[in-house]
KOLGU-4560 file (N, C-alpha, C; in nm, 3 decimals, padded with zeros to 5 digits):
<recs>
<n_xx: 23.012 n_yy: 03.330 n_zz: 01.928 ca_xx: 22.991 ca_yy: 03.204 ca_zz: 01.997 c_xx: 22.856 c_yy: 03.203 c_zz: 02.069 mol: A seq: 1 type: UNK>
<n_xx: 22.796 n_yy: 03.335 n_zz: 02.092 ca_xx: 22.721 ca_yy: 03.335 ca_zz: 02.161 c_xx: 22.558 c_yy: 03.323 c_zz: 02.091 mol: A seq: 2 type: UNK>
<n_xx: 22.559 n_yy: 03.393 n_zz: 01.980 ca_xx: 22.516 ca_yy: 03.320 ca_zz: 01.848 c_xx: 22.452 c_yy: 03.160 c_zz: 01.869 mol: A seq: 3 type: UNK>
<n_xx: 22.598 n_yy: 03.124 n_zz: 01.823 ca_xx: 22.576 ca_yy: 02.996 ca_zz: 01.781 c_xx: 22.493 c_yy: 02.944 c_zz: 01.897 mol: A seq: 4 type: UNK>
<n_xx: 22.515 n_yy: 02.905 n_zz: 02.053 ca_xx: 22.456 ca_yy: 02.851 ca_zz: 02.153 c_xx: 22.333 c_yy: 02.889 c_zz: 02.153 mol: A seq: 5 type: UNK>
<n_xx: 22.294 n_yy: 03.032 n_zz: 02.123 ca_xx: 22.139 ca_yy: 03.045 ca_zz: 02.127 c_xx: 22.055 c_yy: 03.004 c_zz: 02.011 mol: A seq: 6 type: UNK>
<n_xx: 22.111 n_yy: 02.961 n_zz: 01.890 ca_xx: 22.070 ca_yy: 02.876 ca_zz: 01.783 c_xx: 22.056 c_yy: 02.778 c_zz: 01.841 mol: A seq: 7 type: UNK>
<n_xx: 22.152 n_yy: 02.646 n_zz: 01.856 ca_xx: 22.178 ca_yy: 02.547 ca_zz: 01.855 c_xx: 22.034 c_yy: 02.530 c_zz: 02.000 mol: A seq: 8 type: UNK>
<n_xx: 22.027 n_yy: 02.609 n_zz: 02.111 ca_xx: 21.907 ca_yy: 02.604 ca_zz: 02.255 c_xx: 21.770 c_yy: 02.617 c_zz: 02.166 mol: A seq: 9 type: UNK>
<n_xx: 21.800 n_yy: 02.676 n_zz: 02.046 ca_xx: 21.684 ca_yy: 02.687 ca_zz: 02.034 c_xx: 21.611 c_yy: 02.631 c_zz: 01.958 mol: A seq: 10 type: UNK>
<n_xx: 21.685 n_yy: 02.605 n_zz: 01.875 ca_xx: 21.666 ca_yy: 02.433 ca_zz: 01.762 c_xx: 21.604 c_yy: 02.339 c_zz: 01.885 mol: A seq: 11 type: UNK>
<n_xx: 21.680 n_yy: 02.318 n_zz: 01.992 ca_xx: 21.641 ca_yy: 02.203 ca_zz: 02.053 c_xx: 21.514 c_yy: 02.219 c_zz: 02.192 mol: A seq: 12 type: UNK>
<n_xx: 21.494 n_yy: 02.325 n_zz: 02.175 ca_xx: 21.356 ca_yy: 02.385 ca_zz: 02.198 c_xx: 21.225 c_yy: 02.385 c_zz: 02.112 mol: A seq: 13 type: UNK>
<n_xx: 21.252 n_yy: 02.442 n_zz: 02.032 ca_xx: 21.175 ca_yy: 02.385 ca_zz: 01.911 c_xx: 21.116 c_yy: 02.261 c_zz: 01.882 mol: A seq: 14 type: UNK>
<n_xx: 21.179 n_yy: 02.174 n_zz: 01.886 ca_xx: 21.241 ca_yy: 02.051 ca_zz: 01.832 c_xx: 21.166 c_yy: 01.991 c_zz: 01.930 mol: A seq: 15 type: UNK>
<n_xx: 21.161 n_yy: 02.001 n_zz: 02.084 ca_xx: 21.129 ca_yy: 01.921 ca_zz: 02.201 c_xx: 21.010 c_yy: 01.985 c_zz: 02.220 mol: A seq: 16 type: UNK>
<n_xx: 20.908 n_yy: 02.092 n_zz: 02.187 ca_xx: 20.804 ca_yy: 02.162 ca_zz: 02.149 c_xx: 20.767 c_yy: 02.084 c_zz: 02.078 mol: A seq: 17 type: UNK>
<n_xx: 20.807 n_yy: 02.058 n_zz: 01.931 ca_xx: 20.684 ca_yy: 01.982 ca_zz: 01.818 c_xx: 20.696 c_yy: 01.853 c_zz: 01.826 mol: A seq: 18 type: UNK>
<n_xx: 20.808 n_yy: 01.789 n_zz: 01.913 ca_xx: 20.734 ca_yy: 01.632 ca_zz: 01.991 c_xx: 20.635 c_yy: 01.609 c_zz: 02.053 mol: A seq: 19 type: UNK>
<n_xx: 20.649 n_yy: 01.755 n_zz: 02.225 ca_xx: 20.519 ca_yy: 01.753 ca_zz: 02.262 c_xx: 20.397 c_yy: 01.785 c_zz: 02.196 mol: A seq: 20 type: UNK>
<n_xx: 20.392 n_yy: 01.868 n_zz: 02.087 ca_xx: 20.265 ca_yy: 01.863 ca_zz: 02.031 c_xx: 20.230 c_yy: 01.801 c_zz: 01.954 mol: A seq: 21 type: UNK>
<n_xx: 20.295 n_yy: 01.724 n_zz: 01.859 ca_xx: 20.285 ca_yy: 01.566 ca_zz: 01.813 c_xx: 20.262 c_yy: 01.469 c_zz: 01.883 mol: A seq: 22 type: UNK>
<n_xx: 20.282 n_yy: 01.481 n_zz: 01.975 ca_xx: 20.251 ca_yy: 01.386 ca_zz: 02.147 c_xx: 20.105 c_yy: 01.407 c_zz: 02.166 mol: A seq: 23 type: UNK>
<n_xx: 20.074 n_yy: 01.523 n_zz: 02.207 ca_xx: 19.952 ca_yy: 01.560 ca_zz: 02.272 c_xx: 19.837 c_yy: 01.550 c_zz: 02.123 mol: A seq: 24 type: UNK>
<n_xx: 19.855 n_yy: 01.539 n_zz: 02.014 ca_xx: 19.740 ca_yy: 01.536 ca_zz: 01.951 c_xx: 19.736 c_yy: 01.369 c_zz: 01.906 mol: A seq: 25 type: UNK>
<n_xx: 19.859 n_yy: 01.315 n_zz: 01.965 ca_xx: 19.859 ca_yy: 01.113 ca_zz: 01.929 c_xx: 19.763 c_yy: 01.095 c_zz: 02.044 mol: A seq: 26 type: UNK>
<n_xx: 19.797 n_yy: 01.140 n_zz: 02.183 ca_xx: 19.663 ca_yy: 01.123 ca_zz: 02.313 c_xx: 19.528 c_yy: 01.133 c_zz: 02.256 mol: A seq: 27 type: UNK>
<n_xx: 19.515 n_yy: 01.274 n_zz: 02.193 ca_xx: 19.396 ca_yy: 01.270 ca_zz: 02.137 c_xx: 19.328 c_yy: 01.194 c_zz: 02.009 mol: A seq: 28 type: UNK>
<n_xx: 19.451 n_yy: 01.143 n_zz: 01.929 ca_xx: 19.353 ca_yy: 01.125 ca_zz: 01.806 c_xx: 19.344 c_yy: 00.977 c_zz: 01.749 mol: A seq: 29 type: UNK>
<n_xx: 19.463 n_yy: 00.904 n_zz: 01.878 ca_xx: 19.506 ca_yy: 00.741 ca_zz: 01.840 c_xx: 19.369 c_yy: 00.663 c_zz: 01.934 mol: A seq: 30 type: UNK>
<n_xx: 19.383 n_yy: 00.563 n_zz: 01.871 ca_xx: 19.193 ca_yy: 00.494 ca_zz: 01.905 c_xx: 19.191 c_yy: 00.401 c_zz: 02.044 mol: A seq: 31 type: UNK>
<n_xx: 19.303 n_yy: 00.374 n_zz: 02.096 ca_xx: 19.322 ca_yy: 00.264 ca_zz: 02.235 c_xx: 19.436 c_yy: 00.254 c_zz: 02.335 mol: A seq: 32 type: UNK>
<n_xx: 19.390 n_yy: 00.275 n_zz: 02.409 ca_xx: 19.501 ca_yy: 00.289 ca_zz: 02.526 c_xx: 19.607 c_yy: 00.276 c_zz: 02.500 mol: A seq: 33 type: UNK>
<n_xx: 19.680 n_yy: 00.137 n_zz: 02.459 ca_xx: 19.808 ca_yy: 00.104 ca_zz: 02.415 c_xx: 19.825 c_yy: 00.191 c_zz: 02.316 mol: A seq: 34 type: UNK>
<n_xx: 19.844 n_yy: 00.221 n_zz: 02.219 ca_xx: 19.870 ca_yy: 00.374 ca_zz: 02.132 c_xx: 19.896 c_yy: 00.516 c_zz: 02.175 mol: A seq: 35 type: UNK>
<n_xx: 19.776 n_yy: 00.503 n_zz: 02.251 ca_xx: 19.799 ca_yy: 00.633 ca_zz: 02.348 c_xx: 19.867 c_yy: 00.650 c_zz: 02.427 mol: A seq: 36 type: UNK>
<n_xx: 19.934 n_yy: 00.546 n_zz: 02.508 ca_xx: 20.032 ca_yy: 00.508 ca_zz: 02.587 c_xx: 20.175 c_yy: 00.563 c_zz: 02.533 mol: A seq: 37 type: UNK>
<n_xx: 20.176 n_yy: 00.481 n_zz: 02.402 ca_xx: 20.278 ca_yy: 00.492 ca_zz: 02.317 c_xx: 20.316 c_yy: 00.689 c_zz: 02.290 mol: A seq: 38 type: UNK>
<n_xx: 20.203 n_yy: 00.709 n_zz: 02.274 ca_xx: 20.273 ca_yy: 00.888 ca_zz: 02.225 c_xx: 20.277 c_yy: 00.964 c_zz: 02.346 mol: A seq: 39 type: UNK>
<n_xx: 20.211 n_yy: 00.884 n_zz: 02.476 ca_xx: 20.262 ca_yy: 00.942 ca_zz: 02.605 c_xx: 20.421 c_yy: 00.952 c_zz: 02.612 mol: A seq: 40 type: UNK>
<n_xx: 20.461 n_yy: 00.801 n_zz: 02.599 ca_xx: 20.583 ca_yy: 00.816 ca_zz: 02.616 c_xx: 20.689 c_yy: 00.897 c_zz: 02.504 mol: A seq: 41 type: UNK>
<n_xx: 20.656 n_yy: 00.876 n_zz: 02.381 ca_xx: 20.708 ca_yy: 00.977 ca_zz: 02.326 c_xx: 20.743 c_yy: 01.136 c_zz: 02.354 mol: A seq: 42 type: UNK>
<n_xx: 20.588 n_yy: 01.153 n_zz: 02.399 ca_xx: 20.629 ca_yy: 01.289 ca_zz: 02.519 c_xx: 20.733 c_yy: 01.292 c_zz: 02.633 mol: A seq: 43 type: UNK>
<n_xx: 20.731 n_yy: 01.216 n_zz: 02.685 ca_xx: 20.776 ca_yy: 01.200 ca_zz: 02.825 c_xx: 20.926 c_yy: 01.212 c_zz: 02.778 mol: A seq: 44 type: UNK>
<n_xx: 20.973 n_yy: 01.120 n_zz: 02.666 ca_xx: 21.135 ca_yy: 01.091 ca_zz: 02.670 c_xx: 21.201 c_yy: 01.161 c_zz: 02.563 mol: A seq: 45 type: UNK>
<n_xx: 21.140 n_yy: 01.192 n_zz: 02.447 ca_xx: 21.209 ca_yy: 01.296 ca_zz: 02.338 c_xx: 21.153 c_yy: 01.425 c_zz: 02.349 mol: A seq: 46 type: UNK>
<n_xx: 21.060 n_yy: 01.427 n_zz: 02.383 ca_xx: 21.041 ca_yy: 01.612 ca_zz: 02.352 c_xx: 21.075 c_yy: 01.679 c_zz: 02.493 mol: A seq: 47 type: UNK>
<n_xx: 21.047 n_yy: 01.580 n_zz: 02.628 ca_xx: 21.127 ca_yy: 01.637 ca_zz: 02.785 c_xx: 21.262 c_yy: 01.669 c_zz: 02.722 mol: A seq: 48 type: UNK>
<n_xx: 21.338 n_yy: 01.557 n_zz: 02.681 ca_xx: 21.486 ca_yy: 01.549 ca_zz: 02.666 c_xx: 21.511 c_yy: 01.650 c_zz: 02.605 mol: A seq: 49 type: UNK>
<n_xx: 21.432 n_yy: 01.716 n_zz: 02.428 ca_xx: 21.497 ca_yy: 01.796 ca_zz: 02.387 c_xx: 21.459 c_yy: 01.930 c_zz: 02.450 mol: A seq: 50 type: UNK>
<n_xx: 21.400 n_yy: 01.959 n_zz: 02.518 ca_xx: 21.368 ca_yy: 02.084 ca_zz: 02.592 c_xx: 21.473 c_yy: 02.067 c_zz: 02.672 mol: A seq: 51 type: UNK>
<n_xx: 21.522 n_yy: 01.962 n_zz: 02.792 ca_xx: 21.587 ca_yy: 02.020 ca_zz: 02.882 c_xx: 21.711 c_yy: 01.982 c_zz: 02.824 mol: A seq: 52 type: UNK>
<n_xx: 21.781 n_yy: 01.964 n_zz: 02.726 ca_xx: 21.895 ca_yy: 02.010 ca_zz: 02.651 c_xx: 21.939 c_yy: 02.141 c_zz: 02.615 mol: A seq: 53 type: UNK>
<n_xx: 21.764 n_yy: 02.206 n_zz: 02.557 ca_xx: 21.801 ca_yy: 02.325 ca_zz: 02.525 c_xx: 21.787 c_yy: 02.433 c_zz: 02.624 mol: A seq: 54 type: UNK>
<n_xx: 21.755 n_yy: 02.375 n_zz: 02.791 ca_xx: 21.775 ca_yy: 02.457 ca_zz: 02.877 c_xx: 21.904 c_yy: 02.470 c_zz: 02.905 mol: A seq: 55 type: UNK>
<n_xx: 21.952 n_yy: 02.342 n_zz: 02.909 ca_xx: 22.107 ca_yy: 02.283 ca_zz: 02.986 c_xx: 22.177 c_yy: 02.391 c_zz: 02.901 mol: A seq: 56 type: UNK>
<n_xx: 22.179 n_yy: 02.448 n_zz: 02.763 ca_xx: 22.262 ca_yy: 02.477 ca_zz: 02.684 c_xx: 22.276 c_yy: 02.658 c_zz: 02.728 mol: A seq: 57 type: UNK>
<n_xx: 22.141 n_yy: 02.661 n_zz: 02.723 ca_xx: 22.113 ca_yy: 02.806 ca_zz: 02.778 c_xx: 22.226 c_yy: 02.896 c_zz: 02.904 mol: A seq: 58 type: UNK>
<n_xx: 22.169 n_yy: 02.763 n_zz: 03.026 ca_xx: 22.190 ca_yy: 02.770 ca_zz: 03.141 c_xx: 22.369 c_yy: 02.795 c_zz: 03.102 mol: A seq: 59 type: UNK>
<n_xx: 22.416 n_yy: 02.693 n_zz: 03.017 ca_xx: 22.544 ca_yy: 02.709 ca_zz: 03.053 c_xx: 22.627 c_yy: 02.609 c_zz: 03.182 mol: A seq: 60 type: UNK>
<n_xx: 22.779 n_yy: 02.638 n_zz: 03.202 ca_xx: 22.793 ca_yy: 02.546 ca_zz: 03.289 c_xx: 22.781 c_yy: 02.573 c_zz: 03.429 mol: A seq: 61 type: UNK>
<n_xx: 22.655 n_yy: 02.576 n_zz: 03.504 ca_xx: 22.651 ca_yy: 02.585 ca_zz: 03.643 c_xx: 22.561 c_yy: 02.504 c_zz: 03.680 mol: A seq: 62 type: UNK>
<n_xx: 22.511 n_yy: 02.533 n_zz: 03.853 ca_xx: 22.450 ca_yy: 02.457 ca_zz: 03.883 c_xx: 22.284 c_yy: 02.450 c_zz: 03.863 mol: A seq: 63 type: UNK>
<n_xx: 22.274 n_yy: 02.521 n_zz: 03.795 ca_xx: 22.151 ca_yy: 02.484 ca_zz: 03.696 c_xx: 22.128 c_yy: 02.365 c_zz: 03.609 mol: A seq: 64 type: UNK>
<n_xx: 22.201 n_yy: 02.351 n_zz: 03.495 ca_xx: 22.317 ca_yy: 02.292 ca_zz: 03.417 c_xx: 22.261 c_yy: 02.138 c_zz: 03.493 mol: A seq: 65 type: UNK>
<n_xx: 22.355 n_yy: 02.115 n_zz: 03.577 ca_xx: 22.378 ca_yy: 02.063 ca_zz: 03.652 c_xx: 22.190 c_yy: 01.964 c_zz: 03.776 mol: A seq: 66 type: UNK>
<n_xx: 22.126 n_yy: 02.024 n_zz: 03.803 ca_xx: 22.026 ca_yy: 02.047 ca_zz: 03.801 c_xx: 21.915 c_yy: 01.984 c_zz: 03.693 mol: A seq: 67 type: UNK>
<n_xx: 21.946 n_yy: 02.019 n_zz: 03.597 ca_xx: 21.836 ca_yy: 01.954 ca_zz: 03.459 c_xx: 21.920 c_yy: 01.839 c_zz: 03.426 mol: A seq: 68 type: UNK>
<n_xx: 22.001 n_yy: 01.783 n_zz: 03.436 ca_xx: 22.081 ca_yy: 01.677 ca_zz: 03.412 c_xx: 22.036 c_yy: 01.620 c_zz: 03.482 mol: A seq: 69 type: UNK>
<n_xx: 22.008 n_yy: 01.585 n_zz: 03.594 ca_xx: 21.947 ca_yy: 01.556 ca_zz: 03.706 c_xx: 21.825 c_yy: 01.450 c_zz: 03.684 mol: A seq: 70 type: UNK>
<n_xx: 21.744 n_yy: 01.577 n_zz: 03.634 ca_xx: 21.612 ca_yy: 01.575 ca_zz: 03.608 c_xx: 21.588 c_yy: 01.491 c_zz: 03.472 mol: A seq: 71 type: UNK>
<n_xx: 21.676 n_yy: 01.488 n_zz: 03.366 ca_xx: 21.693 ca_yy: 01.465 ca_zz: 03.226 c_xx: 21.721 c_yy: 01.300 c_zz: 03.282 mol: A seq: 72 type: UNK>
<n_xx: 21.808 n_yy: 01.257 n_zz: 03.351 ca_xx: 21.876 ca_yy: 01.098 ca_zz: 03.405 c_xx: 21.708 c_yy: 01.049 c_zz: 03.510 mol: A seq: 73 type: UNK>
<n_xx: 21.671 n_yy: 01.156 n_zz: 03.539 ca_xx: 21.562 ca_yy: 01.055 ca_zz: 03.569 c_xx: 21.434 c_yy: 01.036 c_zz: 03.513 mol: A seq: 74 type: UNK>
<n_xx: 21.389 n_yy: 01.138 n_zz: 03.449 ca_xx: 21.337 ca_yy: 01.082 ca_zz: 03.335 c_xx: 21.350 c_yy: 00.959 c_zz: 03.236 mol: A seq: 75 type: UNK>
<n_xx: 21.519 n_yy: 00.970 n_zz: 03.215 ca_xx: 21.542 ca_yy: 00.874 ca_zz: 03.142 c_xx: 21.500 c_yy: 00.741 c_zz: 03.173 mol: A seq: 76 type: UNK>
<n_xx: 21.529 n_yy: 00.698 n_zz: 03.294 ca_xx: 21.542 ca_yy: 00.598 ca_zz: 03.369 c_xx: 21.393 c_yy: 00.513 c_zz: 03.419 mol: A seq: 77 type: UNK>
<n_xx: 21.325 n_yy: 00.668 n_zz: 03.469 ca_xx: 21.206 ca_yy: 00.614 ca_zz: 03.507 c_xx: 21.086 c_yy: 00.584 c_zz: 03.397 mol: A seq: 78 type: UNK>
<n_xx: 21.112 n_yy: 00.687 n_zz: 03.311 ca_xx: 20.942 ca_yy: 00.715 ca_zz: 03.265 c_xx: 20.963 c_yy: 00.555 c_zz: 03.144 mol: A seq: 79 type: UNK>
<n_xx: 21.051 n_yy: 00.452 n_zz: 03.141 ca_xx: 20.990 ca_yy: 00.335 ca_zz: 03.040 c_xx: 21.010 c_yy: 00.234 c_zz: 03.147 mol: A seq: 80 type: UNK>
<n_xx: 21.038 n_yy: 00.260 n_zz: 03.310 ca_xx: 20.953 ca_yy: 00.187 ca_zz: 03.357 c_xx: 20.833 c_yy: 00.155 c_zz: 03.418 mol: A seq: 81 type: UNK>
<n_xx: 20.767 n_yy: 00.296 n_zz: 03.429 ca_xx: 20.678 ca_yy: 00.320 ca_zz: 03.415 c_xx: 20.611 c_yy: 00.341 c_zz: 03.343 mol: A seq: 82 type: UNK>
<n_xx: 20.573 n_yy: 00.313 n_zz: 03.217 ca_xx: 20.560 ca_yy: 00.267 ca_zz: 03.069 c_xx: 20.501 c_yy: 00.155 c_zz: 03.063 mol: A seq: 83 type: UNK>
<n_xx: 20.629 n_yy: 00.043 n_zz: 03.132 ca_xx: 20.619 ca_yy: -00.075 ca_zz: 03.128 c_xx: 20.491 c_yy: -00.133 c_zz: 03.206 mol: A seq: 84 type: UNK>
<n_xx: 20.513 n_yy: -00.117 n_zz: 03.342 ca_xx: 20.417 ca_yy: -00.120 ca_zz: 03.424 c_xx: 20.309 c_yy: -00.084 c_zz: 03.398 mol: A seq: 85 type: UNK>
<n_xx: 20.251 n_yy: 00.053 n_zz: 03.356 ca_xx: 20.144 ca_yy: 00.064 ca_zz: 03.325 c_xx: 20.058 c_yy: -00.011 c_zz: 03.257 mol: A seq: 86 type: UNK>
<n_xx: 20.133 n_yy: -00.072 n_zz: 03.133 ca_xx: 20.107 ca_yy: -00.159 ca_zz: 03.005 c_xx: 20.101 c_yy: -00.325 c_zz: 03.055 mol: A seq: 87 type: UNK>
<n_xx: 20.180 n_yy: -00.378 n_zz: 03.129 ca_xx: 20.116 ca_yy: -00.504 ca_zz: 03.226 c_xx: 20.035 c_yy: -00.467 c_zz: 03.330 mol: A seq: 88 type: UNK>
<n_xx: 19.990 n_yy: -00.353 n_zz: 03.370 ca_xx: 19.880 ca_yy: -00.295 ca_zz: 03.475 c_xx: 19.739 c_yy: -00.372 c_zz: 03.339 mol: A seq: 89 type: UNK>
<n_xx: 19.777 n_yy: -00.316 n_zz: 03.267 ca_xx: 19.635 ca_yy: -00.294 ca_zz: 03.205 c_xx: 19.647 c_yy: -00.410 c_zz: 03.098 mol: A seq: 90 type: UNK>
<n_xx: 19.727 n_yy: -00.527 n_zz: 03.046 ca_xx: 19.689 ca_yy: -00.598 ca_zz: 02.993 c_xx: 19.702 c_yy: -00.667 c_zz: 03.089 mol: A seq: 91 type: UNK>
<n_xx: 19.720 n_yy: -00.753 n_zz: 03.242 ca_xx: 19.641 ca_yy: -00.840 ca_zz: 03.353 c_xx: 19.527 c_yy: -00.783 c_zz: 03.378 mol: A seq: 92 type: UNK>
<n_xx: 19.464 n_yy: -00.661 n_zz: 03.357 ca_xx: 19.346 ca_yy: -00.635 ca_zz: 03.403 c_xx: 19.236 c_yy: -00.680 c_zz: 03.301 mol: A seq: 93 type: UNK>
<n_xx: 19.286 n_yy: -00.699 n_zz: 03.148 ca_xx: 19.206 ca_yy: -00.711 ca_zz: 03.063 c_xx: 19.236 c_yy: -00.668 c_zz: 02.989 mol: A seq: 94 type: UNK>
<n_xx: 19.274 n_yy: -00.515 n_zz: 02.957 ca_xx: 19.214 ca_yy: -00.425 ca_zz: 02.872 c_xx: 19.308 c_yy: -00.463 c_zz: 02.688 mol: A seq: 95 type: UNK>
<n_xx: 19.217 n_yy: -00.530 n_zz: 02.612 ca_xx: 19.292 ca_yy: -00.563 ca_zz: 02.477 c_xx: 19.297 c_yy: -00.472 c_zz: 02.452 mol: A seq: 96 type: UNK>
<n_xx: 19.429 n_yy: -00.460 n_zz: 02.328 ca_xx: 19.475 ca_yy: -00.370 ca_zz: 02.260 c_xx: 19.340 c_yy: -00.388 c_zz: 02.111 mol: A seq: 97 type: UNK>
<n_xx: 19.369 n_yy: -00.252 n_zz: 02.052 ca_xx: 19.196 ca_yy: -00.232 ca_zz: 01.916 c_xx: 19.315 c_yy: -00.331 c_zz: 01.830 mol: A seq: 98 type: UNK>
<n_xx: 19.276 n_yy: -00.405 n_zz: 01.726 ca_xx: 19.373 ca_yy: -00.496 ca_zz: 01.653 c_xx: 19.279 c_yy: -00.434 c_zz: 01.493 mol: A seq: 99 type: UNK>
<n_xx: 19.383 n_yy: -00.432 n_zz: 01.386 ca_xx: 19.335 ca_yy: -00.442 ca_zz: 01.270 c_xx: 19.190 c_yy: -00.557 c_zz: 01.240 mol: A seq: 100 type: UNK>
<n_xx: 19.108 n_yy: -00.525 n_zz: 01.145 ca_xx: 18.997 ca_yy: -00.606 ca_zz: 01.128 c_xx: 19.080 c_yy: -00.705 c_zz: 01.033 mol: A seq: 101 type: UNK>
<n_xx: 19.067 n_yy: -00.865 n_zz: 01.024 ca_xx: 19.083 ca_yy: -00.958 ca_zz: 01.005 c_xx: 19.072 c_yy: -00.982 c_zz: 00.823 mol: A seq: 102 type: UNK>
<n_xx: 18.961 n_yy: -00.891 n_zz: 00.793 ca_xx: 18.918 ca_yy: -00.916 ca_zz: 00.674 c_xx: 19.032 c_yy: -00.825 c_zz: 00.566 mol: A seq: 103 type: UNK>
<n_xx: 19.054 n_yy: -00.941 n_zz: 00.458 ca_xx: 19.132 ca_yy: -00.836 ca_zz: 00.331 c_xx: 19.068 c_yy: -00.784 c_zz: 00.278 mol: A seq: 104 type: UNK>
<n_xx: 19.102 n_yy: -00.656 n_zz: 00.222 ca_xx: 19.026 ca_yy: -00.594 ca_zz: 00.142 c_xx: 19.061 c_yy: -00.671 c_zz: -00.010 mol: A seq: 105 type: UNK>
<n_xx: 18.941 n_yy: -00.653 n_zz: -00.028 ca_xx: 18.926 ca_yy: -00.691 ca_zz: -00.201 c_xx: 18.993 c_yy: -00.622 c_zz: -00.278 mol: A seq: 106 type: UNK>
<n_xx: 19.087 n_yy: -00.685 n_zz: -00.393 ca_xx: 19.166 ca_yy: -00.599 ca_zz: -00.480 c_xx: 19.066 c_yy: -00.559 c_zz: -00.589 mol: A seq: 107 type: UNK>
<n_xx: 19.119 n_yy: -00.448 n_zz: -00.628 ca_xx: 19.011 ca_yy: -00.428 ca_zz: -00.777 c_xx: 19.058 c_yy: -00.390 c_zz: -00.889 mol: A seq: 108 type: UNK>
<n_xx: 19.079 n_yy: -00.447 n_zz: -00.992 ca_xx: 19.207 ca_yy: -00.484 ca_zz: -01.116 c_xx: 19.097 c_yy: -00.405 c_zz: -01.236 mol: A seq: 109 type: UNK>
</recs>
């Protein structure tokens, strides 16, 4: 049994690892705020979550456990409204989102 739990912590370690680093190279490599925004939050709410799952699992049932649950409910809660906000912060201030160029590309048969 004991096995299995340190599989299953560590899958979801893993797992909440290659969000954040799928996260952190969208910061770097997406072209405009709003995008970048976007794989912020991706960080913030799936790869937090699956890390502190696979702590919670670790930890077991105490007040640790107990503790990252905590932490996991407010994350949840806060970080897309603060998301939100940020994203009417910065489109009343101005800042447009980069938009596809207008023009079709020419087909070539």
């Amino acid at each position: 049994m004991s096995m299995v739990r340190d599989l299953i912590s560590w899958g979801c370690l893993l797992a909440g690892g290659f969000f954040c680093l799928v996260g952190a190279v969208g910061l770097i490599r997406l072209p405009d705020f709003y995008t970048r925004m976007h794989a912020a939050s991706v960080i913030e709410t799936l790869g937090a979550a699956l890390i502190l799952a696979g702590l919670m699992i670790q930890a077991g049932l105490s007040l640790v456990a107990v503790k990252l649950a905590m932490i996991g409910l407010l994350i949840f809660f806060i970080s897309p409204a603060a998301t939100h906000a940020l994203a009417r912060a910065a489109l009343v201030r101005g800042v447009q989102p980069l938009l596809a160029s207008r023009e079709q590309p020419s087909s070539k048969r």
